[in-house]
C-alpha positions in Angstrom: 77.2 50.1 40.3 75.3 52.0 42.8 76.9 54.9 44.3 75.0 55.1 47.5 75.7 51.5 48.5 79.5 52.3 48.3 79.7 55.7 49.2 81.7 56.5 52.4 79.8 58.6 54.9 81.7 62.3 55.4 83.5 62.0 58.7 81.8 64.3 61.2 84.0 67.4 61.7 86.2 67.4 64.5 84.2 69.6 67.3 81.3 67.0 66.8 84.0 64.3 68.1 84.0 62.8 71.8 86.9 64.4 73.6 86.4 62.6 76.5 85.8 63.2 79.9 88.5 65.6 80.3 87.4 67.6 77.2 84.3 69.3 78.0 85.6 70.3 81.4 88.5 71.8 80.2 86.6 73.6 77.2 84.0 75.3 79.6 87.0 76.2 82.0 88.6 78.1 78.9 85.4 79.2 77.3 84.7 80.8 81.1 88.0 82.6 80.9 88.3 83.8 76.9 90.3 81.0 76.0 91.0 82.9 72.9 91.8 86.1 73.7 94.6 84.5 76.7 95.7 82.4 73.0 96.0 85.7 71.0 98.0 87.0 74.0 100.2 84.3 74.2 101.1 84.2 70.3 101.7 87.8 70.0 104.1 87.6 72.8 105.8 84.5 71.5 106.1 86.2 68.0 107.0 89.7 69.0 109.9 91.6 69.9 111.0 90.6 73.6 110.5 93.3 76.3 107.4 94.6 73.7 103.6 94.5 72.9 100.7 95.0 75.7 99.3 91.7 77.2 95.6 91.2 76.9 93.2 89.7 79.0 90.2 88.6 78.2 87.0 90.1 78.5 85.5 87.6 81.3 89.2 87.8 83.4 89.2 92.0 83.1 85.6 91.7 84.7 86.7 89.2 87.7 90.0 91.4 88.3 87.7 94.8 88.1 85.4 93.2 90.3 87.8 92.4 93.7 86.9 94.4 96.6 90.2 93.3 98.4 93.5 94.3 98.5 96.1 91.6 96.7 99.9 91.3 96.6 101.2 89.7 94.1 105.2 89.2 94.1 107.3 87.9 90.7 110.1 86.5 90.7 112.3 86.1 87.6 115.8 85.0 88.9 117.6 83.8 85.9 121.4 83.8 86.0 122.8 84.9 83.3 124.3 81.3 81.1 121.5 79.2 83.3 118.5 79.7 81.5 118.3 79.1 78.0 116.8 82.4 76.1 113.4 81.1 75.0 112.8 80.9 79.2 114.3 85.1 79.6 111.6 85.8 76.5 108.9 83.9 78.5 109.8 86.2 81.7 109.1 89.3 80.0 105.8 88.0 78.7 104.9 87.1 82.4 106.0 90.3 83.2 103.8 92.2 80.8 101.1 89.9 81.8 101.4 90.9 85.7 101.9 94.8 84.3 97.8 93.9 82.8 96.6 92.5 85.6 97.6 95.6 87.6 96.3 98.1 85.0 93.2 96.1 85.2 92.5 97.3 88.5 95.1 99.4 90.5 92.9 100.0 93.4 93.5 96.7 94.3 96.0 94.6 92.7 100.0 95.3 93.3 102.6 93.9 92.0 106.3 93.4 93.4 109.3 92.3 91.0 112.2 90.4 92.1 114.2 90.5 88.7 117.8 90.2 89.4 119.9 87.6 89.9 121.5 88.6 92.9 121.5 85.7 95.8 119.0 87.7 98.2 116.6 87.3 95.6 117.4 83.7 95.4 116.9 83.6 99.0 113.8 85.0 98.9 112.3 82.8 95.8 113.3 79.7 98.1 112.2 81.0 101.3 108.8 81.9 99.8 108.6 78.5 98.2 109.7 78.2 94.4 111.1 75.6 93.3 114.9 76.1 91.3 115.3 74.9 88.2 118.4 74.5 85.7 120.2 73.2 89.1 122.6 71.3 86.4 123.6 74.2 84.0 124.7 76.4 86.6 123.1 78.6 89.4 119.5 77.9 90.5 116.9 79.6 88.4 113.7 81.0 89.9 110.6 81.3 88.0 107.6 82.2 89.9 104.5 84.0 91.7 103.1 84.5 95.0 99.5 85.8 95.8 98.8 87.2 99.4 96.3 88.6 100.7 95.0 88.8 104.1 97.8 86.6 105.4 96.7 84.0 102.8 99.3 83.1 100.2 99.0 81.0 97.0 102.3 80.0 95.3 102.7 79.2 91.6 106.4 77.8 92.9 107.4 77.1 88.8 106.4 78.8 85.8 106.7 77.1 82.3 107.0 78.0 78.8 104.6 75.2 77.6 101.6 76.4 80.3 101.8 79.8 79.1 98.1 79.8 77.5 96.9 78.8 81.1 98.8 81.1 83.4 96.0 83.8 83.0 93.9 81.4 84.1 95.9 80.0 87.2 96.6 83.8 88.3 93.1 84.6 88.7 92.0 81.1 90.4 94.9 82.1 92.6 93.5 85.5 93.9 90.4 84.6 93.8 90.9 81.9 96.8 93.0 84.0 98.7 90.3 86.5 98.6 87.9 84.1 99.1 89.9 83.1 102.6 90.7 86.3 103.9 89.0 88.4 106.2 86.2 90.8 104.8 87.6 93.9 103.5 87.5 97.0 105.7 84.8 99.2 104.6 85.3 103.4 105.3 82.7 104.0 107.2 80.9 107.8 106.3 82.0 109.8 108.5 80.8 113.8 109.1 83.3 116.4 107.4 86.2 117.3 109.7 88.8 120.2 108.6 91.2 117.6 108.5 89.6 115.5 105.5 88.5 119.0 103.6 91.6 120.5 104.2 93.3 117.2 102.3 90.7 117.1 99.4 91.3 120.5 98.7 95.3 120.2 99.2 94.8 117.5 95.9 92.3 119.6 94.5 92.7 123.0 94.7 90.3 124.0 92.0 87.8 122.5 93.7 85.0 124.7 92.7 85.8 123.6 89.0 86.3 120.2 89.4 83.8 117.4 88.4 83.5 113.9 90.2 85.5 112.2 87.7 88.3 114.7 87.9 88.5 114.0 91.4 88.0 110.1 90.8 91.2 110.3 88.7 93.4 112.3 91.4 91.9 110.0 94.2 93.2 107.2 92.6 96.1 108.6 91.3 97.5 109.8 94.9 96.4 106.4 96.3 98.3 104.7 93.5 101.7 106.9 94.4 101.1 105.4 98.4 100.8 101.5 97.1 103.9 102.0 95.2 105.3 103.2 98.9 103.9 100.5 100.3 105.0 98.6 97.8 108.9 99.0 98.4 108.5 99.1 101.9 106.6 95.4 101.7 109.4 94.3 99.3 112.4 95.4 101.7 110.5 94.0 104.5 109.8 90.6 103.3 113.4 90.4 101.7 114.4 90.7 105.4 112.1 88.0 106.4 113.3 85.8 104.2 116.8 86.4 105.0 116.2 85.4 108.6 114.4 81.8 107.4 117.4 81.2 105.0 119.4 81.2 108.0 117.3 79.2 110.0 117.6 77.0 107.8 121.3 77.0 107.4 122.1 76.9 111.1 119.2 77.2 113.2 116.8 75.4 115.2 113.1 74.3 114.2 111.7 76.6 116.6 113.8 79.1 115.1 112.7 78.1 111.7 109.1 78.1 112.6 109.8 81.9 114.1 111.2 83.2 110.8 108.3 81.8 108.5 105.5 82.9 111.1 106.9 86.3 110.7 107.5 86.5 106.9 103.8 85.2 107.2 102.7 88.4 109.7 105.0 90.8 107.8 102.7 89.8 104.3 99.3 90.3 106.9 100.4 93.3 108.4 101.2 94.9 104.8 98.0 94.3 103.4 96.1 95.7 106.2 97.9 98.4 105.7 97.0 98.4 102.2 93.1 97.9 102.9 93.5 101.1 104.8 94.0 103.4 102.4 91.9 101.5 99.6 89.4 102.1 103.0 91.0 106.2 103.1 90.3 106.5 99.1 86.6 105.8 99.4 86.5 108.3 102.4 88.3 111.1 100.1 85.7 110.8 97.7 82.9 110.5 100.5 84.1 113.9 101.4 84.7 115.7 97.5 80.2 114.5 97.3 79.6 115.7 100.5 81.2 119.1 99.8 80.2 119.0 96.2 76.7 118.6 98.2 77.2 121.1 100.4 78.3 124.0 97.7 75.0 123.1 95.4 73.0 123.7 98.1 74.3 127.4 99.5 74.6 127.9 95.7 70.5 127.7 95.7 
C-alpha cells in the first residue's frame, strides 16, 4: 500500500486557523494593549492571597498613562453589603482596587483616584446618582460595582464591573480616559514667568538646602508636595460630590424635573470645577520647577 496516497495531511496549528472577522480585531486590540501582561495580572490576582500582590500593566498601557498631559479623576466604587455579594465578587474588588492603586502609581501627576468602599447607603446614593447600575437586587441590598472617569467636566462610566471581563478592564480604563481627555478642554499650561520672592521664597521653604540639591532631588519633592495637595483635593472632591449626589437622590425621591435637572448639572460643575482646580497646581508644579532652573541658573552664573 502506498503511504502517501493515504496519509492524512497534519492539521495546521491553531494560530494559522480563520478566527473570523471578530478575531483579528480583537487580537490587534490586545496585542496594542500587552494582552499578556493584563493576563499575568489577572491570574496572579485570581490565584493570590486577597488584599495582596502588585497589579501590573503592561508595557504599552504604562506608556499611554505616563504620557497624559491632563488631569483625571477617577472614582471607585465597591459597595458590597455584607451577605449580598458572593466572595469570589469581594476578591475581584480588591483586584480592581490594586489595579486603580497602578494606574495611579503609573502617573501621580495626573491620575487620582477616589474610593467609595463601604457599604453605607450615602455611598449607595452616590453609585446610583453617578450612574451604576445595582446588582444582587434579589439576595439582599443593592450592590455597586463600578468606575467613573472625569475630566474636564467629561465623565465616562463603567456603570458594572464583572468577574468574567477582568482581563479587559485594563483595557476599558484606559479607552475611558483617553476620550475624556480627548473631549476636554486643553490643559492649562504655566506660563514662565520672571522670579518673584514669592515663588523663591516657596522653593526654598521645600528645599532648604538648596545650594546642595540636584534637579532630580527637587523633581522628587515637587512632586511629592503636589501629591500631598491632590490627596486634599481629593477628599474635598469626594465630600463635595457625595453632597451632590445626595441632593439628586432627593430629587428624585420627591422633587421636580427641573429640580432633578439642577442637582445633576451641579454634580456635573462640582466634578469641572474640581479638576480645574487640579490642573492648577499640575500648572503650579511645572512653575516650581521653572523657578528651582532659573535659580539653579542664576547661582552658576555669579558662581563664574
Amino acid at each position: 500500500m502506498n503511504s502517501s496516497a493515504t496519509k492524512v495531511p497534519d492539521a495546521p496549528p491553531p494560530a494559522a486557523r480563520p478566527a473570523g472577522a471578530r478575531g483579528p480585531v480583537l487580537a490587534l486590540l490586545f496585542f496594542l494593549l500587552g494582552a499578556g501582561l493584563t493576563f499575568a495580572w489577572f491570574e496572579h490576582g485570581k490565584n493570590g492571597p486577597p488584599g495582596q500582590g502588585v497589579a501590573v500593566l503592561s508595557a504599552d498601557t504604562l506608556d499611554q498613562l505616563r504620557q497624559l498631559k491632563s488631569p483625571v479623576q477617577i472614582q471607585f466604587y465597591s459597595v458590597l453589603p455584607p451577605g449580598s455579594a458572593p466572595q469570589s465578587v469581594q476578591d475581584f474588588s480588591q483586584r480592581v482596587d490594586r489595579l486603580l492603586s497602578a494606574f495611579q502609581n503609573a502617573n501621580a501627576a495626573q491620575i487620582q483616584v477616589s474610593r467609595n468602599l463601604s457599604a453605607a447607603g450615602n455611598n449607595a446614593d452616590a453609585a446610583a446618582a453617578s450612574g451604576l447600575r445595582p446588582f444582587n437586587l434579589e439576595n439582599g441590598e443593592a450592590c455597586f460595582l463600578g468606575i467613573t472617569v472625569a475630566s474636564g467636566g467629561q465623565t465616562e462610566t463603567l456603570a458594572q464591573l464583572r468577574p468574567e471581563w477582568e482581563p479587559a478592564l485594563p483595557y476599558d480604563l484606559v479607552r475611558a480616559i483617553l476620550r475624556v481627555i480627548a473631549a476636554a478642554p486643553p490643559p492649562v499650561v504655566a506660563k514662565i514667568v520672571p522670579l518673584t520672592p514669592a515663588i523663591t521664597n516657596e522653593v526654598l521653604q521645600l528645599i532648604p538646602n538648596f545650594a546642595a540639591a540636584t534637579p532630580e532631588d527637587a523633581d522628587r519633592i515637587f512632586r511629592q508636595d503636589f501629591v500631598n495637595q491632590c490627596a486634599k483635593a481629593g477628599a474635598e472632591m469626594e465630600a463635595q460630590i457625595n453632597a451632590a449626589a445626595q441632593e439628586i437622590v432627593k430629587a428624585q425621591n420627591g422633587g421636580s424635573a427641573a429640580d432633578l435637572d439642577a442637582a445633576r448639572k451641579k454634580l456635573s460643575q462640582v466634578q469641572f470645577d474640581q479638576t480645574e482646580k487640579l490642573k492648577d497646581v499640575a500648572a503650579h508644579l511645572q512653575l516650581q520647577l521653572d523657578a528651582f532652573q532659573q535659580m539653579k541658573a542664576s547661582m552658576t552664573n555669579s558662581a563664574k
